[in-house]
Structure formats: structure tokens, C-alpha cells
C-alpha positions in Angstrom: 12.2 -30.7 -12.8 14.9 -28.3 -12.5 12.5 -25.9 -11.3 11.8 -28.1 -8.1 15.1 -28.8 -7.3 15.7 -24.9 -7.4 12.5 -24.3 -5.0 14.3 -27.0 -2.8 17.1 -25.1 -2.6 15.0 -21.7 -1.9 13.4 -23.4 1.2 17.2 -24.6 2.1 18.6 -21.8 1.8 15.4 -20.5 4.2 16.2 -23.1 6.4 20.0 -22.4 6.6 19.5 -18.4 7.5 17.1 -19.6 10.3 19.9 -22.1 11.6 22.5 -19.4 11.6 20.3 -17.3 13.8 19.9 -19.8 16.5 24.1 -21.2 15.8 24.7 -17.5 16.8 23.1 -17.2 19.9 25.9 -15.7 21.2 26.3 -12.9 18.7 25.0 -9.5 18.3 21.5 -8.9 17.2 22.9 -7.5 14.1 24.7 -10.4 13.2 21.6 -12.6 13.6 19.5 -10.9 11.9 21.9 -10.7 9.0 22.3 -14.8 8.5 18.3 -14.4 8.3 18.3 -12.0 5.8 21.0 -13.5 3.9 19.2 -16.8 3.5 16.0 -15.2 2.7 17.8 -12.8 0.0 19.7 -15.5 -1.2 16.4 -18.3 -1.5 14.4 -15.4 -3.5 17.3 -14.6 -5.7 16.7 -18.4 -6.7 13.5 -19.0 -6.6 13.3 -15.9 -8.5 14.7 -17.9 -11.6 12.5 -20.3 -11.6 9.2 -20.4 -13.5 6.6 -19.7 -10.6 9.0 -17.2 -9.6 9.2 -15.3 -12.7 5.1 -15.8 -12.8 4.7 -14.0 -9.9 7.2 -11.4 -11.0 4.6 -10.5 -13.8 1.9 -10.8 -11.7 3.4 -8.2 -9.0 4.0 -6.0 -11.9 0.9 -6.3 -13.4 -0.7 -5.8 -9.9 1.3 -2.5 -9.6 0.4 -1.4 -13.0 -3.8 -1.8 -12.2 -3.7 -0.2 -8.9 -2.0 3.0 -11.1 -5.3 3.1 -13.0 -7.6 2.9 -10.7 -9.9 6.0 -10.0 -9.2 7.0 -6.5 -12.4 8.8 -4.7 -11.7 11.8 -4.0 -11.6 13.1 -0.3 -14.9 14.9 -0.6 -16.4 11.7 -2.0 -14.8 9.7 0.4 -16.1 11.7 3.7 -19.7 11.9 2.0 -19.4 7.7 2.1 -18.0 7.8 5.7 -20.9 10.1 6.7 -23.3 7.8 4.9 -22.3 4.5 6.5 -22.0 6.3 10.1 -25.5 7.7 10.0 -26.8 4.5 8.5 -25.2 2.4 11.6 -26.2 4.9 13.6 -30.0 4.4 12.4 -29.9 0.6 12.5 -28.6 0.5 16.0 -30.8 2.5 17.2 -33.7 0.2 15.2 -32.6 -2.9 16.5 -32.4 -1.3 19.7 -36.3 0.0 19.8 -37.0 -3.7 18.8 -35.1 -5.4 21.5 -36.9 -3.3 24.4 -40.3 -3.8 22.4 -39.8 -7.3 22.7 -38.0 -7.3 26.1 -41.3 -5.5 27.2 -43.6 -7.7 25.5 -41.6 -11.1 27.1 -42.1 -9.3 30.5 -45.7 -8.5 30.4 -46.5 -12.0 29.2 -44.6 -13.6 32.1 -46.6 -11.2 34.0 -43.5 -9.1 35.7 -44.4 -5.5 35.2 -42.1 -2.7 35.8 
């Protein structure tokens, strides 16, 4: 229960640093943009200590940690699979293209317009 009643107070606190930027119309753009800032600092500071917030804590951490082991290609790999998928586009638009005026030639000479 606490936890929702801190989440409300996140999205308030959201809420209130969007209603400071338009209370201070009349201010500098600097000024604005720090009452946005502000309320969005200040929401994930508390939503931060709540449960979901810790949750996705760990999962941003953990996320970080995977992408560290992932085996990158390397650049020679990765321009051999950029050549690949070019050329194969390449090939299949020119196939679909043969097709089209195969059949664009066929609907014509059966309608009996020759050109």
C-alpha cells in the first residue's frame, strides 16, 4: 500500500514540474525547464524507493551487465552481412521485377493490346 501512495506521489510530483512550466510563462527558458526537471528528478528519486522501482533498478543493471557479454561482430563480419543482404535485395527486386512485366505482358496480350 505504501508503495502506491509513493507512485502517487511520483506522478504528483510529475504533475507539479509540468505546472511550474506553464505558472512560469513569463520566465526564462532556463527557469522552465528547471521546475520540469525538478519534478521529474524529484518523482524518480521516490519512485525509486519503492518496490517496482527498485525492480527495475536490477533489471537496468542486469540489462547493462548482458549487453557487456555479448559477442559483438566484428567489422569485417559485419560488412560481409551488409554485402549479403544488399545483393540478396538487389536479386529479389530484380526477380519480382522480371515477374511483374512477365505478367504485365501476358495481361496485355490476353486483352489483346499489343505493344
Amino acid at each position: 500500500m505504501t508503495d502506491k501512495i509513493k507512485l502517487g506521489v511520483a506522478f504528483l510530483l510529475v504533475i507539479a514540474g509540468i505546472a511550474g512550466f506553464y505558472a512560469l510563462h513569463e520566465s526564462a527558458a532556463i527557469v522552465k525547464l528547471a521546475s520540469v526537471l525538478s519534478g521529474m528528478l524529484l518523482a524518480v528519486a521516490v519512485g525509486w524507493t519503492t518496490e517496482p522501482g527498485k525492480r527495475l533498478f536490477m533489471f537496468g543493471k542486469e540489462s547493462v551487465a548482458e549487453a557487456k557479454r555479448v559477442v559483438w561482430p566484428t567489422r569485417k563480419e559485419t560488412m560481409q552481412t551488409t554485402a549479403i543482404v544488399i545483393m540478396f535485395a538487389v536479386i529479389m527486386a530484380l526477380f519480382l521485377w522480371m515477374v511483374d512485366a512477365s505478367l504485365m505482358l501476358l495481361v496485355n496480350k490476353l486483352m489483346g493490346r499489343s505493344e
